[in-house]
Each structure stands twice: as C-alpha cells, then as structure tokens.
C-alpha positions in Angstrom: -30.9 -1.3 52.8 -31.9 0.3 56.1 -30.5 -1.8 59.3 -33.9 -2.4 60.4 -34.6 -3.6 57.0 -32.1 -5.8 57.4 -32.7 -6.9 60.6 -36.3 -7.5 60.1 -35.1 -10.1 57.4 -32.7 -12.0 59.3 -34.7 -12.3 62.4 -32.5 -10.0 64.2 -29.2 -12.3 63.9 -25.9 -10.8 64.6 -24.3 -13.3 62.8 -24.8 -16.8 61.0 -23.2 -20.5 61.5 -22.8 -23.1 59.0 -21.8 -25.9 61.5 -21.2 -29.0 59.2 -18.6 -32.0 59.4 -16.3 -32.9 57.0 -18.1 -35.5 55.0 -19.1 -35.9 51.1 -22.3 -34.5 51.8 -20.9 -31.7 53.4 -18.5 -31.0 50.6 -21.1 -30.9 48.1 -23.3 -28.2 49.7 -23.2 -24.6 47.2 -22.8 -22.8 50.2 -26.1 -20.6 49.0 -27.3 -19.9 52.5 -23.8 -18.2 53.4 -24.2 -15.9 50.3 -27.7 -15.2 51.5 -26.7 -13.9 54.4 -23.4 -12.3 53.7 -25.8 -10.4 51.6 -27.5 -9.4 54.4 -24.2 -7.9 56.0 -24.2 -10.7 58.6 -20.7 -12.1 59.5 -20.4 -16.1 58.7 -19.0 -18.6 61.1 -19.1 -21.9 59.0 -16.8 -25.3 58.9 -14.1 -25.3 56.9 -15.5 -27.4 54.1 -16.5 -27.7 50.5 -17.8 -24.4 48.8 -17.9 -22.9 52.1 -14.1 -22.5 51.6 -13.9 -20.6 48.5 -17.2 -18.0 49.6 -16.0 -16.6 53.3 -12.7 -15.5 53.8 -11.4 -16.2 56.8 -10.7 -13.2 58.7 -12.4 -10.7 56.6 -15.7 -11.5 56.0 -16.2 -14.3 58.6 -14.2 -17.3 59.9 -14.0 -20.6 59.0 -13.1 -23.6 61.8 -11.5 -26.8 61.3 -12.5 -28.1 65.2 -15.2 -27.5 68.2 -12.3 -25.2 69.9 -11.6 -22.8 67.1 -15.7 -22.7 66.7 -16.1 -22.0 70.0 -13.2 -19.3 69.5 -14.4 -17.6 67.0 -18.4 -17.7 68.1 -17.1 -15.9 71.8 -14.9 -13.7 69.6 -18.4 -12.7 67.0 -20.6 -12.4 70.0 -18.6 -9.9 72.1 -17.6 -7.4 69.5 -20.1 -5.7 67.6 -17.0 -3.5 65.3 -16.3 -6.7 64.4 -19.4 -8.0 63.1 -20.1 -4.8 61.8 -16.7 -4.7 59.7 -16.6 -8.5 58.5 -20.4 -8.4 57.9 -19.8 -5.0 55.8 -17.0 -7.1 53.9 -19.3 -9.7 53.3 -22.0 -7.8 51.9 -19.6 -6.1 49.3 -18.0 -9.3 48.2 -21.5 -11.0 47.3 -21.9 -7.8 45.4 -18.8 -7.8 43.6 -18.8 -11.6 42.9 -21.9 -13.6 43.1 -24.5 -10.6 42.2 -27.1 -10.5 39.3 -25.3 -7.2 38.9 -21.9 -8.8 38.3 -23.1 -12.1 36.2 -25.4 -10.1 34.3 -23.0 -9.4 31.2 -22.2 -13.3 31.3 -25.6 -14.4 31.3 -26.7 -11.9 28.3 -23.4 -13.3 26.1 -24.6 -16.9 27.0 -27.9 -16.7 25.7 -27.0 -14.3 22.8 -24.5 -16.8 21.5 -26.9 -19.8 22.0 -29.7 -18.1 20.3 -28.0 -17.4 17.3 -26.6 -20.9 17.1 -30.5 -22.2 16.9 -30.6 -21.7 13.2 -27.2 -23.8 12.1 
C-alpha cells in the first residue's frame, strides 16, 4: 500500500494512542484498534494493560506506559523522530502480518471447519 494510501486511511496520523487505566474494563479490551492500525504501519503508544500487552512490543513496534511521565516520554520521543516512527510502524505492520493476518490464520480456520463438517454426520 502506497503512503498516501495509507495516509488517506488514517487521517494523516503519525502515530496512535491507546490511553486507558488499569481497570477490569480496561483489561478486557481485544486490543483490535491497535492491530488496525499497526496494520497501517502506524507506531502504537498504548497503556500497559490487558491485550494491549501481548500485541505491541515495547520498543519495537511501539511503547507501552505504565504512568502520565513515561506517556509523556514516549509521545515527545514519537512526535520528534520520524526514523523512528517509520521503523517501529514498519515493525508493526509486519508483525500483524505474520501473526494476526487472514493470511496467517487461514490454514487454521480451513482445518476447523473441515474437521467440524465432517463431524456433522456422527
């Protein structure tokens, strides 16, 4: 996908923030929007919580703060260096491919319902 493309999708975001608190409800969010736009090669800043946790990786394809100072941190540290974003956004991108694709579950999925399906008549 063309940057443009991409950009035209996003709304012209240079990066995306999950800013939640530490609470059950928290916890229980999929995380969805941060795979959306990892997807779109955007870096994540999110809280430190729930599924959030397991998608970004800290460091590599976004960051993930556990206070206001280490959000504010990594937001200054997003916002003044486009290599960055461009390399954790990059990483991003290639991880939702590898692991949370169609592409990558397809196989799974197929097995699933094959072995179901043939299950019907017993």
């Amino acid at each position: 996908m063309e940057r443009k493309d991409r950009d035209r999708g996003t709304l012209g975001l240079r990066h995306w923030l999950a800013p939640l608190t530490d609470d059950l409800w928290a916890r229980g969010k999929c995380g969805l929007k941060a795979i959306q736009y990892m997807a779109s090669a955007l870096p994540v800043l999110a809280a430190d919580v729930g599924a959030l946790k397991s998608i970004v990786k800290h460091g590599e394809t976004g960051f993930l703060y556990r206070n206001a100072a280490e959000f504010t941190t990594f937001a200054e540290l997003l916002a003044a260096d486009r290599e960055l974003r461009s390399r954790l956004g990059t990483a991003g991108r290639q991880r939702v491919a590898a692991r949370y694709s169609i592409h990558h579950w397809a196989d799974t999925i197929r097995r699933v319902l094959v072995d179901a399906s043939s299950q019907q008549g017993r």
